[in-house]
C-alpha positions in Angstrom: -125.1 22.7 -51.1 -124.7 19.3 -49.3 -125.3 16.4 -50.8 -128.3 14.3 -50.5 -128.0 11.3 -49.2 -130.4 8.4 -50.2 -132.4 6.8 -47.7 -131.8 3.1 -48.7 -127.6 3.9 -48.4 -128.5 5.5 -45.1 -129.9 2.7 -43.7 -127.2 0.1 -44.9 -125.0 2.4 -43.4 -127.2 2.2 -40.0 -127.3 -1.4 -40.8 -123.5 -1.7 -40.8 -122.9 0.4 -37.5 -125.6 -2.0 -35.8 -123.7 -4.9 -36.7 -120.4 -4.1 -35.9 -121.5 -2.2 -32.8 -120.6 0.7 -33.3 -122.5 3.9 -31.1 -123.7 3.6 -27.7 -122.5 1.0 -25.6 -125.6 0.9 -24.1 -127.7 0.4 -27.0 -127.9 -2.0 -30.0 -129.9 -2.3 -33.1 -130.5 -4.3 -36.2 -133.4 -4.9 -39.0 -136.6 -6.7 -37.5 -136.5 -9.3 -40.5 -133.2 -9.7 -42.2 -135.0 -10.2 -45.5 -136.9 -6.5 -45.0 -135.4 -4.9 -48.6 -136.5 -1.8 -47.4 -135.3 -1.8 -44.0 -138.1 -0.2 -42.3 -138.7 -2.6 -39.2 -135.4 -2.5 -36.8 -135.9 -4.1 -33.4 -133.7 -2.5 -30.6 -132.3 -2.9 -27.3 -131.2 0.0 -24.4 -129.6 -1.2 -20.9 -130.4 0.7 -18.3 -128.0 2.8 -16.9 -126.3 1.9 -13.8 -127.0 3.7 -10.0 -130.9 3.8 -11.0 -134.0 2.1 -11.2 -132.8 0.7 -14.4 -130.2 -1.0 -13.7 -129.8 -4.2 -14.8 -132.8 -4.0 -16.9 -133.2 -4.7 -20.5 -135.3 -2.5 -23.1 -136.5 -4.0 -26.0 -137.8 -1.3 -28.5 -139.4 -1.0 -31.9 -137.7 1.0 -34.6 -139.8 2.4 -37.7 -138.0 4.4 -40.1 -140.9 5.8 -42.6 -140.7 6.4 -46.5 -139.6 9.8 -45.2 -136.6 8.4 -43.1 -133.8 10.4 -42.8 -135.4 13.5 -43.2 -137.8 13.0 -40.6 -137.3 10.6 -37.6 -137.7 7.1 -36.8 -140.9 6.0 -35.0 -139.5 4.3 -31.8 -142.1 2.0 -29.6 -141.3 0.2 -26.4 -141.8 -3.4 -26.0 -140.9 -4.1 -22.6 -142.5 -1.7 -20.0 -141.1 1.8 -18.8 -142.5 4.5 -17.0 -140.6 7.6 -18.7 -142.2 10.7 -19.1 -141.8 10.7 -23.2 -142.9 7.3 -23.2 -146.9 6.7 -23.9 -147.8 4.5 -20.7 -151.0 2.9 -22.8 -148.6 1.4 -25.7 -145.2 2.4 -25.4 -145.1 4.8 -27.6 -142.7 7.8 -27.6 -144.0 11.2 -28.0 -144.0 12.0 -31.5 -141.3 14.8 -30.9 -138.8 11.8 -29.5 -136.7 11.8 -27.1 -134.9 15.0 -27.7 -137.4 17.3 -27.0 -138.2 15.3 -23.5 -135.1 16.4 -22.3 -134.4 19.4 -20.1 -132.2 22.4 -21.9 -128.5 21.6 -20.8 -128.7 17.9 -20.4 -128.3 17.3 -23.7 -125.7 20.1 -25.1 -123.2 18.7 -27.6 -125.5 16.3 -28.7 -127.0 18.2 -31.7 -125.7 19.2 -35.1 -123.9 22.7 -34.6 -126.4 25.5 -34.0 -129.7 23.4 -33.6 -130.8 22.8 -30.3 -133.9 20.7 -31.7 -132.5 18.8 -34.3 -134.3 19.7 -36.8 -132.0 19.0 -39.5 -131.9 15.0 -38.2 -131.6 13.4 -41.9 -127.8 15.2 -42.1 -126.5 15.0 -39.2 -127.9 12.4 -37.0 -128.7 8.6 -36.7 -131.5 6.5 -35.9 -129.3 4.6 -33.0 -128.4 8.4 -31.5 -132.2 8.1 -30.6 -132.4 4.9 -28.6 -128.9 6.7 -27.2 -131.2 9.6 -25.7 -134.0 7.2 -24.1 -130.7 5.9 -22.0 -129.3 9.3 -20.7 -133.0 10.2 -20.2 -133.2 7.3 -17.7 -130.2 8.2 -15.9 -131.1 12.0 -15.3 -131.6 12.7 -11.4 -135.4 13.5 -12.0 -136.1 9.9 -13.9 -133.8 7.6 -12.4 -136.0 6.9 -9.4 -139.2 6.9 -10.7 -141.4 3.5 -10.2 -141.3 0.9 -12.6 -143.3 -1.7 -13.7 -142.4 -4.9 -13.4 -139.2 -6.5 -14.7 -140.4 -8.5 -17.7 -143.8 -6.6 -18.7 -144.2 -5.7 -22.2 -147.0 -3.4 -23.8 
C-alpha cells in the first residue's frame, strides 16, 4: 500500500518545481497570491507551440486545485482567448474531464501512469503543471493547429 501523500506537501512540492522551472518548457506556473497558505489559486502561462496558429502567442491560465486536490484534478480556466475544442468558448473554461480526455487515443501514449489510459489515478502519479503541459501538445496536433483564433490579446 502506497503512501498517502498530503495535499499541502504536494503543492509545496508543485510550488518548488514552478519556481525553479522545472516541467514543460513551454509552460510555467506559480501561486496566484504568494501569501495564499493554502495554495489554491495558481496563475499559469502555456506558449504556443511553434509551426501553428499559436505561435508566438502567450496563454495566461487560471489554476484551482480544490480541497480535494491531488486526488481529483485541478480546475484550469483560460484568461487570454483560445479557440480549442476542450476549451469553453463563453468563459474559458476547460471541460471538466481536462485536457486528457480531449485528446485523440495515441497522441498522448506515455503520458499516463502505467496501465491507465485516463488517468484516473492523477493524485499519485501526476502533476498539476503536466496539465497546462497537455493544453500545449493539444495545440500543436495537425487537427488544432490551424483552427481560427481570436484575437492576440483577448481575454474571457
Amino acid at each position: 500500500m502506497a503512501a498517502v501523500v498530503p495535499r499541502s506537501f504536494r503543492l509545496l512540492e508543485e510550488l518548488e518545481n514552478g519556481e525553479k522551472g522545472r516541467g514543460a518548457e513551454a509552460c510555467s506556473y506559480g501561486l496566484a497570491n504568494g501569501d495564499d497558505v493554502t495554495m489554491t489559486n495558481w496563475n499559469g502561462t502555456i506558449l504556443g507551440p511553434p509551426h501553428s496558429v499559436h505561435e508566438n502567442r502567450i496563454y495566461s491560465v487560471n489554476i484551482n486545485c480544490g480541497e480535494n486536490y491531488p486526488d481529483a484534478p485541478p480546475t484550469i480556466n483560460f484568461v487570454s482567448k483560445v479557440n480549442l475544442p476542450c476549451v469553453d468558448p463563453r468563459n474559458g473554461r476547460s471541460d471538466e474531464v481536462t485536457p486528457p480526455y480531449c485528446m485523440e487515443e495515441g497522441v498522448h501514449d506515455g503520458d499516463y501512469p502505467a496501465g491507465d489510459s485516463k488517468a484516473s489515478n492523477i493524485g499519485e502519479d501526476m502533476a498539476f503543471s503536466i496539465f497546462t503541459n497537455y493544453f500545449s501538445r493539444f495545440m500543436a496536433q495537425p487537427e488544432n493547429k490551424k483552427i481560427p483564433q481570436p484575437p492576440e490579446g483577448s481575454n474571457f
